[in-house]
C-alpha positions in Angstrom: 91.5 117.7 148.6 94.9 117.2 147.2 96.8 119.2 144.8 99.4 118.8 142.3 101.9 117.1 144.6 99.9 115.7 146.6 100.1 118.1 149.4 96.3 118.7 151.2 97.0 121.7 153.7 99.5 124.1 151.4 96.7 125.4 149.3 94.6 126.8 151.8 97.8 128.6 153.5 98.7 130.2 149.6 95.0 131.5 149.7 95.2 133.4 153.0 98.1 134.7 152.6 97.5 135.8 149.0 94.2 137.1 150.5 95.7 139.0 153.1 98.9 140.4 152.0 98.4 140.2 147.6 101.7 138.5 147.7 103.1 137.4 144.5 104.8 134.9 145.4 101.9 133.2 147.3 99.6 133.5 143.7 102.9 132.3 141.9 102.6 129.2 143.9 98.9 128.6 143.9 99.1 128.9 140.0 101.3 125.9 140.0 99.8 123.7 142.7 96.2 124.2 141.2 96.5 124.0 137.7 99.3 121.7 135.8 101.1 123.6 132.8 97.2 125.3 132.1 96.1 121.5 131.4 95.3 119.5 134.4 93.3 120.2 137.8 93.3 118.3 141.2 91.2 118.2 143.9 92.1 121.3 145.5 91.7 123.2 142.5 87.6 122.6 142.7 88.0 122.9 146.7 89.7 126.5 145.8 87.1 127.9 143.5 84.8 129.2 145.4 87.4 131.1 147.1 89.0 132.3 144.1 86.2 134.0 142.8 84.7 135.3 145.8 88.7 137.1 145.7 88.1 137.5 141.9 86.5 141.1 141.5 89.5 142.7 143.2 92.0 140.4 141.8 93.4 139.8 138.4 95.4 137.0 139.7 92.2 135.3 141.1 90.8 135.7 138.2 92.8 134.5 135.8 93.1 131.2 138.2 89.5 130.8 138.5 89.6 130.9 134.9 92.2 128.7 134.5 90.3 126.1 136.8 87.2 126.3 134.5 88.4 125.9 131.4 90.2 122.8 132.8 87.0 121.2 134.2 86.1 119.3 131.3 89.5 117.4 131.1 89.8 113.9 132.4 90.7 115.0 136.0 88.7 112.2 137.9 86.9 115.0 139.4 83.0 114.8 138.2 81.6 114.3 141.7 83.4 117.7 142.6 81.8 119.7 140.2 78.0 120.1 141.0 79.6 121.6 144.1 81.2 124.4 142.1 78.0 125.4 140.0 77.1 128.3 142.1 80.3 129.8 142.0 80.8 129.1 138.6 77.3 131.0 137.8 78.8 134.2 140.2 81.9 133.9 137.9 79.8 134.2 134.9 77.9 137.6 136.4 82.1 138.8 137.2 83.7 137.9 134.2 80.4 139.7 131.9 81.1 142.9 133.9 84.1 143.0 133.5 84.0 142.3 129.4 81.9 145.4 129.7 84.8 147.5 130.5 86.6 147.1 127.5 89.6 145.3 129.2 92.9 144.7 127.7 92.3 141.4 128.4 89.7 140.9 126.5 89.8 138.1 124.8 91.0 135.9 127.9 88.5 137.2 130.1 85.6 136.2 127.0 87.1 132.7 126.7 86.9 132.2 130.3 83.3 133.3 130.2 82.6 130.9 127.2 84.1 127.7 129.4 82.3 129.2 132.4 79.1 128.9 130.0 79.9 124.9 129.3 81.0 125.7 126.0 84.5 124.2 126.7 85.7 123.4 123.1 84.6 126.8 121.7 86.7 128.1 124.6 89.8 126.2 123.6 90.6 127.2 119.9 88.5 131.3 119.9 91.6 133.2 118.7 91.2 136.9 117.4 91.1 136.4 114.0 94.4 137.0 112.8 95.6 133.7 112.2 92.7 131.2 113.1 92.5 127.6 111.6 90.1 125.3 112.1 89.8 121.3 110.5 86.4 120.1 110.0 85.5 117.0 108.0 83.0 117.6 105.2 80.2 116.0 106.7 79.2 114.3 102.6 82.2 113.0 101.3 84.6 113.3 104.5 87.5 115.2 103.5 89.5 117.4 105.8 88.7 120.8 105.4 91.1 123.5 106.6 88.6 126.5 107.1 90.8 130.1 107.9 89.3 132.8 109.4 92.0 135.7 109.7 94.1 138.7 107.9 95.4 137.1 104.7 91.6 135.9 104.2 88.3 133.8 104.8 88.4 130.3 103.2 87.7 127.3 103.3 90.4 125.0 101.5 92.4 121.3 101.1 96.0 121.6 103.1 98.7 120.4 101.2 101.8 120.4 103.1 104.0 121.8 100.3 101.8 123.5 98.0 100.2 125.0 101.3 96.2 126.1 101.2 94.8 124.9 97.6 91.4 124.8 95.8 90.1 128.2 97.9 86.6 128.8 98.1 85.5 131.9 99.9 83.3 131.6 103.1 79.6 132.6 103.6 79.4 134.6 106.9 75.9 134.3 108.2 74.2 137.5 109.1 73.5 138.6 112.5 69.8 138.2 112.5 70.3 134.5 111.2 72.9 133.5 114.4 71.1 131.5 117.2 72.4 129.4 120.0 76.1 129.9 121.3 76.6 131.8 118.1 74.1 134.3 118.5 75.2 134.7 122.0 78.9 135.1 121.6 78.1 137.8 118.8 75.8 139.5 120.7 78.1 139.9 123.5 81.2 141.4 121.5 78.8 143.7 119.6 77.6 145.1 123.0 81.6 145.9 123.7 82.4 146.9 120.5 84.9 144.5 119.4 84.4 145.0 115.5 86.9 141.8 114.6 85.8 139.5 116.8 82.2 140.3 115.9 83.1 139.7 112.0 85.3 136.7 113.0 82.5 134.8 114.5 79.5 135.7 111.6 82.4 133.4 109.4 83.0 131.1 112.4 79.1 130.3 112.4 78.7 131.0 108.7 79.1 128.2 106.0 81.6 126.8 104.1 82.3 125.0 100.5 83.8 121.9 100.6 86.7 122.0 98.1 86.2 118.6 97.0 82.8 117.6 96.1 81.1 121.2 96.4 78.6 120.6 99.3 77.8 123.3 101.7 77.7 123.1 105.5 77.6 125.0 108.4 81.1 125.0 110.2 80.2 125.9 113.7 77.9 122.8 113.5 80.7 120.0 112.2 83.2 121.8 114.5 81.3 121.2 117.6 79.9 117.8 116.8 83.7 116.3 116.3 85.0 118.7 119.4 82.3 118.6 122.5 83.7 116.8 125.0 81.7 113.9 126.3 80.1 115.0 129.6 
């Protein structure tokens, strides 16, 4: 159970020590030997999890690194056997993080992305921004052109990208209405409704809505082309 240099005993002294004395330091270090520049997770990193978020609901910091670790599971870190290992720690996670959405953190966001991962949904995890400057590409799934779709301040579109004339041929975008969400959609909205976050409820209506493609007119759902050309293959 190796971590980022290799090293197979330093991990578990980080996690007593950050247990028992909330050292900075100690979390400092873990941060770096368990998760790579927020990409890339070893070994120790599933062997740590467990840990982590039995530490997690009186910890930020072992939260945040729990969180950390899940999002990353779905890379190509060569641990698969390691996982079914993790599931029932990764299911207390889930119960942790929801509580803690409940409070209205400041940390909001974070904390709902790491419950999205935590959930399997690793893409949807990835690219969830608040709404003030999101882009996503999709291809039009009838004639294949890259559509730029923007969910944010400055509007709702969907449009071609031209790299000098910027966003052109605009259409606006067709949020669906609550009642007609299902799936991860309907989940996600429900749970930011529950907590009151008014733009990220809004944000996700247009993210699961439809668009028009600019080019030859057709309409499609977005969430639906974005998550067939972005779920990872398990």
């Amino acid at each position: 159970m190796y971590d980022c240099y290799g090293d197979v005993a330093r991990v578990p002294e980080l996690l007593a020590r950050a247990e028992r004395e909330d050292d900075d330091a100690a979390w400092d270090e873990l941060g770096y030997r368990l998760v790579l520049e927020r990409d890339l997770v070893f070994p120790a990193s599933f062997a740590a999890l467990p840990r982590l978020v039995r530490l997690a609901s009186g910890s930020a910091r072992a939260r945040g690194l729990a969180g950390a670790i899940v999002r990353c599971s779905a890379g190509g870190h060569g641990c698969d056997d390691l996982l079914p290992g993790c599931a029932e720690a990764i299911a207390e996670f889930c119960g942790l993080l929801d509580r803690h959405l409940r409070s209205r953190p400041d940390d909001y966001l974070a904390t709902f992305r790491d419950l999205i991962a935590a959930k399997g949904h690793y893409h949807w995890s990835a690219v969830l921004g608040d709404f003030s400057d999101d882009f996503y590409q999709v291809a039009c799934p009838h004639c294949a052109v890259e559509v730029t779709i923007a969910i944010g301040s400055y509007g709702r579109y969907s449009a071609i990208r031209d790299w000098n004339l910027g966003d052109v041929d605009r259409r606006d975008l067709r949020p669906a209405p609550s009642e007609g969400l299902s799936g991860t959609g309907r989940w996600m909205h429900a749970t930011v409704v529950r907590d009151g976050q008014v733009v990220l409820a809004d944000g996700i209506t247009h993210l699961f809505g439809q668009a028009e493609c600019p080019r030859c007119a057709s309409v499609f759902n977005i969430a639906d082309e974005y998550d067939s050309s972005n779920r990872p293959l398990m």
